[in-house]
ZAVO-561304 format. One record per residue: x, y, z of N, C-alpha, C in turn; residue in three letters. Coordinates in pm, whole numbers. Layout:
BEGIN
    n_c1    n_c2    n_c3   ca_c1   ca_c2   ca_c3    c_c1    c_c2    c_c3  res
       X       Y       Z       X       Y       Z       X       Y       Z  ALA
...
//
This chain:
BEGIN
    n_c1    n_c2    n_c3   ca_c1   ca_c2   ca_c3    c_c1    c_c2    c_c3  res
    7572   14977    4558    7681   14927    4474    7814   14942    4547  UNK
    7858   14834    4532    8025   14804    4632    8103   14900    4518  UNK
    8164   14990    4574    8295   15093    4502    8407   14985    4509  UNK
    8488   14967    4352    8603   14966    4280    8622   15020    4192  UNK
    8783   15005    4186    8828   15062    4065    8830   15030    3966  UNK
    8740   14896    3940    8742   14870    3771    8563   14939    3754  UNK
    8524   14995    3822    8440   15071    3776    8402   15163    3703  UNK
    8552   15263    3718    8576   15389    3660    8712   15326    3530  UNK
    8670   15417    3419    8779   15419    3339    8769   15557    3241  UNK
    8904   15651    3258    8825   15797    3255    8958   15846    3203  UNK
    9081   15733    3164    9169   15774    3015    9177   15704    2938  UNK
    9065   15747    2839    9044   15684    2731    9089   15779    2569  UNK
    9076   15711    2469    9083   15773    2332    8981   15707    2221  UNK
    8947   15754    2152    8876   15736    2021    8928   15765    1879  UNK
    8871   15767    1785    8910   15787    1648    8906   15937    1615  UNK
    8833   15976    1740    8817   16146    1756    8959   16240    1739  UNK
    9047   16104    1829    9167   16164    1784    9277   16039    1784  UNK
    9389   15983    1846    9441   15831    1829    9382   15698    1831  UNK
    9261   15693    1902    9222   15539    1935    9128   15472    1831  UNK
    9130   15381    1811    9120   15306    1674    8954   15222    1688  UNK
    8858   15284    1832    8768   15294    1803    8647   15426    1825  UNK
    8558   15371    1765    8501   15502    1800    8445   15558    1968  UNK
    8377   15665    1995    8344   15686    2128    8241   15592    2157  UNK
    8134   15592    2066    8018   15522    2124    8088   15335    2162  UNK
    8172   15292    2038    8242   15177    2086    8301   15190    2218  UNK
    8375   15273    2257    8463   15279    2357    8369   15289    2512  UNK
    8246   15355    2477    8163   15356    2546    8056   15225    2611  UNK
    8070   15162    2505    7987   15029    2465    8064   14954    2528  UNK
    8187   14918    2547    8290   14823    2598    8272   14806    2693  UNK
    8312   14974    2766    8307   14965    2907    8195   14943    2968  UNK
    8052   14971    2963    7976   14910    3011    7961   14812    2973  UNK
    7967   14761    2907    7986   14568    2871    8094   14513    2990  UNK
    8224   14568    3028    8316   14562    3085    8309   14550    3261  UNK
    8191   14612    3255    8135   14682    3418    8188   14805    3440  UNK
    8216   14862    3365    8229   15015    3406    8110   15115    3421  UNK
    8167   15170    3576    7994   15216    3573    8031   15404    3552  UNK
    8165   15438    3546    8214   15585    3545    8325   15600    3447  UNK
    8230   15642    3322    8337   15608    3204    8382   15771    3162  UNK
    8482   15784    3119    8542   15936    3127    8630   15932    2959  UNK
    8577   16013    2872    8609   16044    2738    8756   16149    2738  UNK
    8853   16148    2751    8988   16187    2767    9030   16221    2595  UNK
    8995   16302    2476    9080   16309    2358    9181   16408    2450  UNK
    9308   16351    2311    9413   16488    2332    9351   16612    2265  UNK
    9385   16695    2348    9396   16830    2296    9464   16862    2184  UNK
    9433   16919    2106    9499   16971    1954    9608   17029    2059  UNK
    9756   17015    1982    9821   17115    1930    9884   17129    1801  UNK
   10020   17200    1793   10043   17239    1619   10166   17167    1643  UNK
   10186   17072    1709   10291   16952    1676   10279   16886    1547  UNK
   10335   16870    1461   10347   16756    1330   10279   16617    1328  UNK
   10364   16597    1485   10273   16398    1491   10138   16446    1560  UNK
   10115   16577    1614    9950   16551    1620    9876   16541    1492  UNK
    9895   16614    1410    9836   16561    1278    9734   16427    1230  UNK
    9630   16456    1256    9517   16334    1280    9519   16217    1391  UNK
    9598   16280    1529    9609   16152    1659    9533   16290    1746  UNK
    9465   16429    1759    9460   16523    1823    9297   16589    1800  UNK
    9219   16597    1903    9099   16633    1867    9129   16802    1784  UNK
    9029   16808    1701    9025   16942    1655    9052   17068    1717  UNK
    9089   17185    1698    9051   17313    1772    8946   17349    1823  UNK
    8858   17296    1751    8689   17326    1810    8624   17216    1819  UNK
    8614   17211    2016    8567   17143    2071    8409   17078    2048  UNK
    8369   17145    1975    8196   17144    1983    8132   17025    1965  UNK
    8213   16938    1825    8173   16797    1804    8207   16684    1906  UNK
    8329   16712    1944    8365   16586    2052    8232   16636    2159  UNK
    8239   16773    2230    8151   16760    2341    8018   16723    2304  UNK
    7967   16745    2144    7835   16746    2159    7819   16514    2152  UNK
    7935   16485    2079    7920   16316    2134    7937   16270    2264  UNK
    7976   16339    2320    8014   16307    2464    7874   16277    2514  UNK
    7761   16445    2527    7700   16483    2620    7581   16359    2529  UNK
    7581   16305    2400    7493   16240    2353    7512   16113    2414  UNK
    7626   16059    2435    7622   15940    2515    7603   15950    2679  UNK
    7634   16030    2743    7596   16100    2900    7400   16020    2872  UNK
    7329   16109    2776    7195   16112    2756    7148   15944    2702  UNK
    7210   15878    2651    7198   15735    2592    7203   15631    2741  UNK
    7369   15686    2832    7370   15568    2918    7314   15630    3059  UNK
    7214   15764    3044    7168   15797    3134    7114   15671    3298  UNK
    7140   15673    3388    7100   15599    3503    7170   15462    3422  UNK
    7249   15415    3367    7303   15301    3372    7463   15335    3392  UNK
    7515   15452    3302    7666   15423    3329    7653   15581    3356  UNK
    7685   15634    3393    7790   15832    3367    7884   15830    3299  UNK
    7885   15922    3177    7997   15952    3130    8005   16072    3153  UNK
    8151   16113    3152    8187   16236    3205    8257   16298    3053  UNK
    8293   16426    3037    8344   16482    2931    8488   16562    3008  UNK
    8594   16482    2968    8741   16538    2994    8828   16541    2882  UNK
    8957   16581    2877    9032   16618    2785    9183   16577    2845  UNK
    9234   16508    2742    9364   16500    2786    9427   16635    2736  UNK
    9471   16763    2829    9519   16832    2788    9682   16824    2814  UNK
    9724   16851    2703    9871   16865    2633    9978   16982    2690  UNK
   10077   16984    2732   10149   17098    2781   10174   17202    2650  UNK
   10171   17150    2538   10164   17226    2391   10059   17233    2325  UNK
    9915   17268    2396    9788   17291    2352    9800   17422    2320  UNK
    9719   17466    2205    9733   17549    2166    9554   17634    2169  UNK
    9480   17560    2215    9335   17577    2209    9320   17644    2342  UNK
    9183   17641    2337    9110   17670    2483    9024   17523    2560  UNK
    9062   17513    2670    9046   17392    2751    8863   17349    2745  UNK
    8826   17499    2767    8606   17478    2787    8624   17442    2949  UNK
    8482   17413    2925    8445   17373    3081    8442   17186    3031  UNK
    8499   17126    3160    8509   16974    3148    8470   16916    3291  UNK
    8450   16829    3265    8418   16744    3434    8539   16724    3478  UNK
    8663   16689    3458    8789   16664    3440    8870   16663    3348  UNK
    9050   16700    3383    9121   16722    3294    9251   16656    3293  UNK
    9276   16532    3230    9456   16483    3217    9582   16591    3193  UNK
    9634   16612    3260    9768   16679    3250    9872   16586    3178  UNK
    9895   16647    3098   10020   16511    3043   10118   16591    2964  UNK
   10277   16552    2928   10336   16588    2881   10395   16556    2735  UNK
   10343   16519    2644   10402   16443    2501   10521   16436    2407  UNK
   10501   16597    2404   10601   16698    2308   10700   16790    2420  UNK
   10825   16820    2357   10899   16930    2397   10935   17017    2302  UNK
   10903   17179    2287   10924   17267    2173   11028   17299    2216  UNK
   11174   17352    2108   11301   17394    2131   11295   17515    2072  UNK
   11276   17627    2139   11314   17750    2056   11399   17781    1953  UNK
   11507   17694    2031   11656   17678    1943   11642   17650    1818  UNK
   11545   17535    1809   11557   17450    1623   11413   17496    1586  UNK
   11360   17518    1666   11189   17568    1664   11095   17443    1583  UNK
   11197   17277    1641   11101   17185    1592   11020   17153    1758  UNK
   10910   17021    1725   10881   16970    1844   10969   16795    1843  UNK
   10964   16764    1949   11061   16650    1971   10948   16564    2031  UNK
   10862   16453    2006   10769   16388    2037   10878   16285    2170  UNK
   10801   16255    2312   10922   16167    2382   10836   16032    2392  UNK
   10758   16013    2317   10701   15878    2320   10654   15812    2171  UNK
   10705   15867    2069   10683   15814    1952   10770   15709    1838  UNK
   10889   15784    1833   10952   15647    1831   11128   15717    1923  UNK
   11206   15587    1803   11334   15606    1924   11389   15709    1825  UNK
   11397   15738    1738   11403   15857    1597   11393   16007    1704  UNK
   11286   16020    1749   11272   16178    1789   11358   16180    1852  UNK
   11320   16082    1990   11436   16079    2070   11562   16112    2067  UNK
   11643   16065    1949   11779   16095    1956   11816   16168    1892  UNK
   11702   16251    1816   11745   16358    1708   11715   16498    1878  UNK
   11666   16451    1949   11625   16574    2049   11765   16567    2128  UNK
   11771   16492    2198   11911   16430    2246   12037   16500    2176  UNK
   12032   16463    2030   12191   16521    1990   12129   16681    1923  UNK
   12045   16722    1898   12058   16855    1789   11986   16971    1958  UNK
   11937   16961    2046   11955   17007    2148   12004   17000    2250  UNK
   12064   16901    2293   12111   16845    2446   12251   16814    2446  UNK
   12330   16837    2307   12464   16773    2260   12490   16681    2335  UNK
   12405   16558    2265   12427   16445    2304   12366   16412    2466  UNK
   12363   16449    2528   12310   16460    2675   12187   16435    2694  UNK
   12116   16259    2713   11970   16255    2709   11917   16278    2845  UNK
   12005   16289    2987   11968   16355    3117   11929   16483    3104  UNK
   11987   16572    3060   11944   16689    2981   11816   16684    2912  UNK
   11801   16575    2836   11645   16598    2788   11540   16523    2852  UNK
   11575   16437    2969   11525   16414    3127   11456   16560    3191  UNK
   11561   16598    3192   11592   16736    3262   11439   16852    3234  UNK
   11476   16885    3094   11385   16934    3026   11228   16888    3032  UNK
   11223   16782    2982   11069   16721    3002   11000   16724    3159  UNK
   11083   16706    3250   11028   16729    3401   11026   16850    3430  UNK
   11019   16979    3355   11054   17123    3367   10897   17139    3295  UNK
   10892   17073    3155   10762   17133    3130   10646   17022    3202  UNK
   10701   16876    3287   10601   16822    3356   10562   16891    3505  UNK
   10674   16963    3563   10616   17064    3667   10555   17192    3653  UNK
   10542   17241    3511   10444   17347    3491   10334   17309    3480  UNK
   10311   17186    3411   10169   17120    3371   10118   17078    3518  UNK
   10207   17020    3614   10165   16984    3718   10120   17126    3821  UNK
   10183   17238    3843   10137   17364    3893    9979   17406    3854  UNK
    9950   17298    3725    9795   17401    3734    9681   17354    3782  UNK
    9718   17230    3837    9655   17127    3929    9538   17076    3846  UNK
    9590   17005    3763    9494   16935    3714    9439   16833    3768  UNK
    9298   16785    3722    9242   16680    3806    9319   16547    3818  UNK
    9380   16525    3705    9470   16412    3704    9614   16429    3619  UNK
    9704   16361    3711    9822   16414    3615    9907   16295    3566  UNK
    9907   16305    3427    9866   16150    3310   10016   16095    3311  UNK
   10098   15999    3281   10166   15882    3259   10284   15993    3292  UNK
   10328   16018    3441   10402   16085    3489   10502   16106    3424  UNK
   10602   15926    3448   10745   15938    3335   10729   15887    3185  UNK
   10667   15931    3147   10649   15880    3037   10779   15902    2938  UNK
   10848   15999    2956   10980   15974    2898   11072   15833    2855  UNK
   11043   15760    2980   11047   15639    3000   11007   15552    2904  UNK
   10924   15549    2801   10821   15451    2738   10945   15341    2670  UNK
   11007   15453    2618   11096   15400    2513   11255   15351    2579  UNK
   11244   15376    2708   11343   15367    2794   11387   15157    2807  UNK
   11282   15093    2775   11248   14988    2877   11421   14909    2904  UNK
   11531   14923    2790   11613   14840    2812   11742   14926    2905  UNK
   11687   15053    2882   11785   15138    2969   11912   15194    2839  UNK
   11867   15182    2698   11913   15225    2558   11954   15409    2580  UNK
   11848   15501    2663   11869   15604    2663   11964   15640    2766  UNK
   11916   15629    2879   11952   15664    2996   11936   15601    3152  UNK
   11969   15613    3263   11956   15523    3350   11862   15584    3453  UNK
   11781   15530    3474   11661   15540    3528   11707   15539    3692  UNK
   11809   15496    3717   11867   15514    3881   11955   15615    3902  UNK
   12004   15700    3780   12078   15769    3812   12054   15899    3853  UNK
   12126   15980    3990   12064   16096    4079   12006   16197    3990  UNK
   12082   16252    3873   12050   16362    3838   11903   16365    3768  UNK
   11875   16222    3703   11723   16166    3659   11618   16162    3764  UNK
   11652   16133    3866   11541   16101    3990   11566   16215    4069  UNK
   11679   16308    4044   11627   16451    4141   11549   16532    4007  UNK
   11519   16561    3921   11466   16586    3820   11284   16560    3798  UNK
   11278   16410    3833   11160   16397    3890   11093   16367    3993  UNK
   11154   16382    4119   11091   16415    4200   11051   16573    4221  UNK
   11196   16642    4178   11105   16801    4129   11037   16812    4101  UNK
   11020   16753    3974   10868   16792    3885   10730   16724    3992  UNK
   10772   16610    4089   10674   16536    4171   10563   16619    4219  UNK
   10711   16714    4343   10688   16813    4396   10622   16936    4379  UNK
   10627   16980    4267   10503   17054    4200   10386   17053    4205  UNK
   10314   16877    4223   10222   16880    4224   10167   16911    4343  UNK
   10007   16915    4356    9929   16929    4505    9853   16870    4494  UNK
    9931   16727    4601    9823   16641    4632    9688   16649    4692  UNK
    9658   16763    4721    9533   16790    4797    9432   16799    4682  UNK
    9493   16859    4544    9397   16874    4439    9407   16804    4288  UNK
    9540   16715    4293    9552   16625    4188    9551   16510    4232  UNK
    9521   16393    4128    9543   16264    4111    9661   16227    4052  UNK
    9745   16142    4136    9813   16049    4025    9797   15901    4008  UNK
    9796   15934    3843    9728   15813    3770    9840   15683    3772  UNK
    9806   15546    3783    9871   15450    3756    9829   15406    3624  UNK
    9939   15373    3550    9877   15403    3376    9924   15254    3326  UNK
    9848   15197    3268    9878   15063    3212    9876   15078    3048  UNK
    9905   15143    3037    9855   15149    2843    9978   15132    2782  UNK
   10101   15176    2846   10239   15154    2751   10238   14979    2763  UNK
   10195   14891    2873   10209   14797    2902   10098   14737    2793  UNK
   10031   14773    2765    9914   14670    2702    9930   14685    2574  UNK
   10042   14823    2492   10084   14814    2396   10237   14770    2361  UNK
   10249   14684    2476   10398   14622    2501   10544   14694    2440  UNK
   10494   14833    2503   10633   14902    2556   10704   14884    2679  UNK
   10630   14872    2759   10658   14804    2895   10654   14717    2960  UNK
   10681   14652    3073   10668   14546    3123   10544   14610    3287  UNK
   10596   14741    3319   10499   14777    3452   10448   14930    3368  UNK
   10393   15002    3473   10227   15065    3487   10312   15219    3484  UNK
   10348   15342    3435   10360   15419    3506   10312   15446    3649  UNK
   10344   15494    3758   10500   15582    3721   10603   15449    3776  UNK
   10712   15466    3810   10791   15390    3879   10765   15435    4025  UNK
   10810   15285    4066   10747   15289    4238   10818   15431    4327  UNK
   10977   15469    4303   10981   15520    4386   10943   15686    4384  UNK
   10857   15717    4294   10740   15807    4195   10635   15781    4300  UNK
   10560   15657    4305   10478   15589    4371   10478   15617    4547  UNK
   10626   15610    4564   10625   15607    4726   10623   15743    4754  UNK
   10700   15815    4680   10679   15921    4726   10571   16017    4749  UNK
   10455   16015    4617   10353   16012    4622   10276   16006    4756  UNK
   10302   15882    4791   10199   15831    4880   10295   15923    4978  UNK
   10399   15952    5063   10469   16036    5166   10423   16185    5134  UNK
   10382   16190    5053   10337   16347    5018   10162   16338    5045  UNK
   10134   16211    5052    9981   16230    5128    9882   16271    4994  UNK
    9914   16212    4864    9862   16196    4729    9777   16060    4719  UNK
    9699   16095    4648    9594   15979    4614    9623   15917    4451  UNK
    9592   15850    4439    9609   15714    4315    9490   15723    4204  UNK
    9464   15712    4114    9388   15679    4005    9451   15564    3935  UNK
    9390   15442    3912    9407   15353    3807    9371   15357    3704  UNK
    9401   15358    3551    9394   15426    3410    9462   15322    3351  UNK
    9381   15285    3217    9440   15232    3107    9463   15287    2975  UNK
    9441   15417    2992    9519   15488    2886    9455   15380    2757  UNK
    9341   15408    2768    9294   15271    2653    9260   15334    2511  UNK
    9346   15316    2425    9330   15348    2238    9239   15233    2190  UNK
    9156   15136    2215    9092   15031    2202    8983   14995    2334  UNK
    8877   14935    2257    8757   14902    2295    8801   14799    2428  UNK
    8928   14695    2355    8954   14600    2467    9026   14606    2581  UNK
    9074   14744    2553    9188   14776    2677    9145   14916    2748  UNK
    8976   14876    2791    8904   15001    2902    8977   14952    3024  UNK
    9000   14834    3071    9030   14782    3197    9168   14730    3208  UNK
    9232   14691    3085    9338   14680    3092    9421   14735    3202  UNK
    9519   14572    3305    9618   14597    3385    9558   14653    3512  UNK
    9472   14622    3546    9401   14690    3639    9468   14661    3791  UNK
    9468   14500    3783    9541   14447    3881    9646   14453    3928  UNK
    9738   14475    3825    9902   14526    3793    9942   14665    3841  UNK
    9832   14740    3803    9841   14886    3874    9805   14872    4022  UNK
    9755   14802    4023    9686   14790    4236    9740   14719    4297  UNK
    9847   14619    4228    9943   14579    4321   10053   14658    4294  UNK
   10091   14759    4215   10193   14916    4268   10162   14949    4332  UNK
   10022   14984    4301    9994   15088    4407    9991   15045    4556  UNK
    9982   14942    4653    9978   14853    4728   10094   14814    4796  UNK
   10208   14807    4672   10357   14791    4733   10403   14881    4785  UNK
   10351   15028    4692   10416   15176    4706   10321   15217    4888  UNK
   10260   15134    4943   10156   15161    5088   10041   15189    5063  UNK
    9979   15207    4898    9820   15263    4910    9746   15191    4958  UNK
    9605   15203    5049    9515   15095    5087    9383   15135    4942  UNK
    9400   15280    4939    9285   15332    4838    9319   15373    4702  UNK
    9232   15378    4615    9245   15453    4490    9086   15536    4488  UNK
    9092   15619    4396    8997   15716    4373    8928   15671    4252  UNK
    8810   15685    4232    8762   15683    4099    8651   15847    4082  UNK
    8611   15814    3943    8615   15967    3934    8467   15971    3899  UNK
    8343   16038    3974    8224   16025    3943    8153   16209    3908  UNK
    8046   16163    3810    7964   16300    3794    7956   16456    3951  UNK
    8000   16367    4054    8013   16402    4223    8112   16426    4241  UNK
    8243   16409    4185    8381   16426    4204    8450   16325    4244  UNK
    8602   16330    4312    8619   16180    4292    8566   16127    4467  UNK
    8629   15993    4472    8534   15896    4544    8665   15788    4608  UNK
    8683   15775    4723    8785   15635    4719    8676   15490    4759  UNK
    8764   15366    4706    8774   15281    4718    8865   15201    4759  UNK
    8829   15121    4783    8977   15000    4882    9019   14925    4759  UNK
    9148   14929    4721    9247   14841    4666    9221   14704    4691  UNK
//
């Protein structure tokens, strides 16, 4: 079998916790889809408010025991792997996983002791902005790449929709996406990571739920990446059956502009490159 990357699709969601179908659907797609390395990604519970029925339970036992039932169903036709999008505000215990999404969602403020969701609507946003940051949304730039370089220090297998701060960014309403103190901010948090033992993901899912127009991260996220001698994952961040593959192409010509020749996909063996 010729290795690509629409083979693997390994950030996904279910009804387990946000995605609006179930696993075995989500499972069903992608091998309908040609996916031959399909990877079950719920969020991790935490005690955020908007996790409140979008967040797998505290106890892991049911998601893993559907997981390992479909592993046994698409035995010698597809692999599924059992991962977790874990949350920088998880409040659980991780288990043993084949792989793990690093991602950042929420920011807790000691100060107000609420959580400030940075991808839910434009509401959190500016209530985080003015009741912590007085007014200052570089400041809450600032912040979110502080708890995205701790999440990134623990070297997770993959580290999920980098700027996602960004989602809600697209018209440039918050803040300016060129400006130094934003892009020395994340390339800090970049820098954290270790490319020798993480992935970074090219994420098409804000795009296929038309928040965006491109893929996390932004290219010069992307270039740098690649100058730091980091490898690529393509991800559709898919909440739906129809969007396992979603943007696939869109992410591989970033990744391509930014110099990648390869991306990784992620097998029962660990990961694997393929040619772009």
């Amino acid at each position: 079998m010729k290795l690509n990357a629409e083979l693997c699709s390994v950030h996904t969601h279910s009804t387990l916790c946000d995605g609006k179908n179930t696993l075995a659907e989500m499972a069903a797609a992608a091998y309908a889809a040609g996916v031959r390395y399909f990877g079950a990604s719920g969020h991790s519970h935490t005690p955020a408010p908007s996790g409140v029925g979008n967040v797998l339970d505290g106890d892991l036992s049911a998601y893993r025991a559907e997981v390992l039932r479909l592993r046994t169903e698409y035995a010698g036709r597809m692999e599924v792997l059992l991962g977790i999008e874990w949350d920088s505000q998880s409040d659980g215990v991780r288990g043993e996983v084949d792989y793990w999404i690093g991602s950042v969602h929420e920011l807790y403020s000691l100060k107000t002791g609420e959580y400030y969701c940075m991808d839910w609507n434009e509401e959190s946003l500016t209530v985080c902005r003015d009741r912590v940051c007085g007014g200052d949304f570089l400041s809450v730039a600032e912040w979110y790449y502080r708890d995205v370089a701790a999440v990134a220090r623990q070297r997770p297998t993959i580290l999920g929709h980098f700027d996602l701060i960004t989602k809600l960014n697209q018209t440039g309403a918050f803040f300016d996406e060129n400006a130094p103190r934003y892009r020395s901010a994340a390339l800090a948090a970049l820098h954290s990571a270790d490319p020798h033992s993480t992935l970074l993901e090219i994420n098409t899912g804000a795009v296929q739920r038309g928040y965006r127009k491109t893929p996390y991260p932004a290219p010069f996220l992307l270039r740098e990446w690649r100058a730091m001698g980091g490898q690529v994952i393509l991800t559709a961040d898919a909440h739906s059956a129809e969007a396992v593959l979603f943007g696939y192409d869109q992410a591989a010509e970033a990744a391509k502009t930014a110099g990648f020749t390869e991306s990784v996909i992620l097998t029962m063996n660990g990961p694997t490159s393929c040619p772009l």
